[in-house]
C-alpha positions in Angstrom: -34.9 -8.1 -11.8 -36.6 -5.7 -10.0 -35.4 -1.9 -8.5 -34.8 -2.8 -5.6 -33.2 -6.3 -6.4 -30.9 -3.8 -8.2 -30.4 -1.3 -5.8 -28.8 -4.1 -3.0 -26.7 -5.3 -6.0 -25.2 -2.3 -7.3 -22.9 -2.4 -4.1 -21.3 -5.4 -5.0 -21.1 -4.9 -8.5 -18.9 -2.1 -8.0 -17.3 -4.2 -5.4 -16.3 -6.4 -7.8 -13.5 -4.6 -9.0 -12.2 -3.7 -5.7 -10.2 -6.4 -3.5 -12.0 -8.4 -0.3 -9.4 -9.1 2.5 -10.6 -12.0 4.5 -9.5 -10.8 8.4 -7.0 -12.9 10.1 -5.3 -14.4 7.1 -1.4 -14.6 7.7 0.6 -11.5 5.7 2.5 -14.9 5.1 -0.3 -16.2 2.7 -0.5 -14.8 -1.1 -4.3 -13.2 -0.7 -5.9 -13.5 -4.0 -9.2 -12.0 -2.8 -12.1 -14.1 -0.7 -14.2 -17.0 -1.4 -17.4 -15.1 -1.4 -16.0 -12.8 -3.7 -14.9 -15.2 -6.0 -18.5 -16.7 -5.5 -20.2 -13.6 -6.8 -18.3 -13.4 -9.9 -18.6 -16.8 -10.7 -22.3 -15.9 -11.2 -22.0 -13.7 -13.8 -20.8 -17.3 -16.2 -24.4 -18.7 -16.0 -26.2 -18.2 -18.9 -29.9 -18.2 -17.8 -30.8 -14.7 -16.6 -32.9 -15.9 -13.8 -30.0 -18.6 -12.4 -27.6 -15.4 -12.7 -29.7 -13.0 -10.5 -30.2 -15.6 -8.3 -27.0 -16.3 -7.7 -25.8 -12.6 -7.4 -28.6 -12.3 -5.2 -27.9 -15.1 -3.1 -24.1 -14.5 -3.3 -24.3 -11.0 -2.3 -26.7 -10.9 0.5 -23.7 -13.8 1.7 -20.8 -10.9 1.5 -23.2 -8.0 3.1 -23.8 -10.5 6.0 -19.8 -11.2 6.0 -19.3 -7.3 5.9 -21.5 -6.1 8.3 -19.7 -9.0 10.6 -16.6 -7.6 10.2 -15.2 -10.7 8.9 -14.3 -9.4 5.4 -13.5 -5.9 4.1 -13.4 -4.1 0.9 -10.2 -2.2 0.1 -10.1 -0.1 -3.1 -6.4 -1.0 -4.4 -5.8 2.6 -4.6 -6.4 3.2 -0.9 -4.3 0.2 0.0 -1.1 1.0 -2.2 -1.4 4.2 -0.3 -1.6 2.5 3.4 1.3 0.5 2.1 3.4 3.6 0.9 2.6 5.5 4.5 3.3 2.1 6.2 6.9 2.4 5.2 9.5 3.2 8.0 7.6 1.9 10.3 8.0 -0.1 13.1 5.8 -2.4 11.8 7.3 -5.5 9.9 6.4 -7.1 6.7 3.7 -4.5 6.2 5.3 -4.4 2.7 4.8 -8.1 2.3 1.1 -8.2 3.4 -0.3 -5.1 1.1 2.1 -6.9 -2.1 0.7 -10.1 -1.5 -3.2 -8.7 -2.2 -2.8 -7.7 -5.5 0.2 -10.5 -6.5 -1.4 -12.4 -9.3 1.9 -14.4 -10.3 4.0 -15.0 -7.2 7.1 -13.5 -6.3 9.2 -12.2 -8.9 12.8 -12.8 -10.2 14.3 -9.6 -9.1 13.4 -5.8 -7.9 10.6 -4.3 -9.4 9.9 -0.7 -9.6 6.0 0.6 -9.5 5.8 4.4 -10.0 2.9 6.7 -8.2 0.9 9.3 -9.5 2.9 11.7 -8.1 6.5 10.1 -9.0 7.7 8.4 -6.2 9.1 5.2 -7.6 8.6 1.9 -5.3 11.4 -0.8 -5.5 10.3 -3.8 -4.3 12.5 -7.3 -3.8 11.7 -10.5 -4.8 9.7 -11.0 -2.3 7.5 -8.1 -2.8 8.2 -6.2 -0.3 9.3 -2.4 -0.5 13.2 -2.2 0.0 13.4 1.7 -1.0 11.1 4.8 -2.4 12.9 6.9 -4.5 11.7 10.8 -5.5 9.8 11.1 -2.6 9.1 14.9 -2.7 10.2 17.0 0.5 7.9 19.9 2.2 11.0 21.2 5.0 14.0 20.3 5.9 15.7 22.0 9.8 18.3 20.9 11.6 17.5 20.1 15.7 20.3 21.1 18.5 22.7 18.8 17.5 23.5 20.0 13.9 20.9 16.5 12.6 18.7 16.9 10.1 14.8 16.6 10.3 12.7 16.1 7.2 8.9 16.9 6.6 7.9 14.9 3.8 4.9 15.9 1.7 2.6 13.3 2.9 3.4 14.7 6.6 5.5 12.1 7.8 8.7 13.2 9.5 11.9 11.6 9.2 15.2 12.3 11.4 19.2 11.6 11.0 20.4 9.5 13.6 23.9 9.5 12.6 26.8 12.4 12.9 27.0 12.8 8.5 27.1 16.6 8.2 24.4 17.5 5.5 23.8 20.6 4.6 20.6 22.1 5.0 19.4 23.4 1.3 18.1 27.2 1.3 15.7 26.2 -1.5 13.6 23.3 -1.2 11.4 23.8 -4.5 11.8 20.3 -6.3 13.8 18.6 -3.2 13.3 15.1 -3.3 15.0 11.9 -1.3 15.8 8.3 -1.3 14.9 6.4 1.5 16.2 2.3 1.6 16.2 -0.2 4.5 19.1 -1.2 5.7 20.0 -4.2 7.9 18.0 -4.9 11.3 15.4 -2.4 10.8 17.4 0.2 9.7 16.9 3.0 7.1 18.9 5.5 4.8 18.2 8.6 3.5 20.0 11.0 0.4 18.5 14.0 -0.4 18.7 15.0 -4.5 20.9 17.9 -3.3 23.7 15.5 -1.5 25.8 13.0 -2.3 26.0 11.7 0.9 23.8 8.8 2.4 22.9 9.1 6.3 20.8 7.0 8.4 17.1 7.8 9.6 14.6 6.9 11.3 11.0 7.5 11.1 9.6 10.2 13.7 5.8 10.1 12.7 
């Protein structure tokens, strides 16, 4: 195989360990990857060297084309997971389900399941594999507005605010602060912050 045979593979090698997401497939459907990806790793079974640069020739060339059309994309799981994490409290439904349902490789699962981050935070997902709550989610500030309800800066920037008439106390030192955030019923969230007891309900502000 010549260099630059190699050079317009080396893209798609890499890609191999990343996920394609097909656009337009329902968040409904488990996505397992795409056919043209699943095409150019079948190529690297054939014995015969020439039949299996052939192939990831052929096969690639195929997923650039699909690429460049917009019609598939390649998502590192990494940056995904994260989408998925920001996507929660969002007004957007079942964006839990659809970033699950890329990287389910069983089907849905018997019970809750807890992933944990890099940084801590623990993701509890349902049966369904969705996210019902993150827990330890670390907190940058935490104010109360004109009417004595709390408003909370997360770390990743995304800003939270009570909705109910709980009285928490604001804490004077925020070093290690973390909270619990669940969904409740009809699009509806909770909040409890390591340094209360108390649950109160919030919604997301940005």
């Amino acid at each position: 195989m010549n260099r630059l045979c190699a050079r317009r593979l080396l893209p798609f090698a890499l890609a191999a360990s990343t996920l394609a997401l097909t656009a337009g497939v329902s968040s409904a459907q488990p996505l397992q990857g795409s056919q043209l990806m699943d095409d150019l790793l079948a190529c690297r079974a054939l014995d015969s060297d020439a039949e299996r640069f052939a192939c990831l020739d052929r096969t690639s060339a195929a997923l650039e084309a699909a690429i460049d059309a917009g019609s598939v994309t390649v998502v590192e799981r990494e940056r995904a997971q994260q989408a998925e994490r920001d996507s929660f409290g969002s007004a957007v439904v079942g964006t839990g389900r659809f970033f699950s349902s890329l990287f389910d490789r069983g089907g849905a699962s018997e019970g809750p399941q807890v992933e944990t981050y890099d940084d801590g935070v623990e993701a509890v997902r349902a049966a369904d594999g969705d996210i019902e709550s993150l827990r330890n989610v670390p907190v940058r500030s935490i104010r109360a507005d004109l009417y004595d309800k709390l408003v909370i800066t997360l770390e990743n920037g995304q800003v939270w605010r009570q909705t109910d008439q709980r009285r928490i106390r604001v804490p004077r030192d925020l070093d290690g602060v973390t909270a619990d955030i669940r969904r409740g019923a009809i699009g509806s969230f909770f909040m409890q912050l390591s340094t209360s007891d108390l649950q109160f309900r919030a919604s997301r502000d940005e």
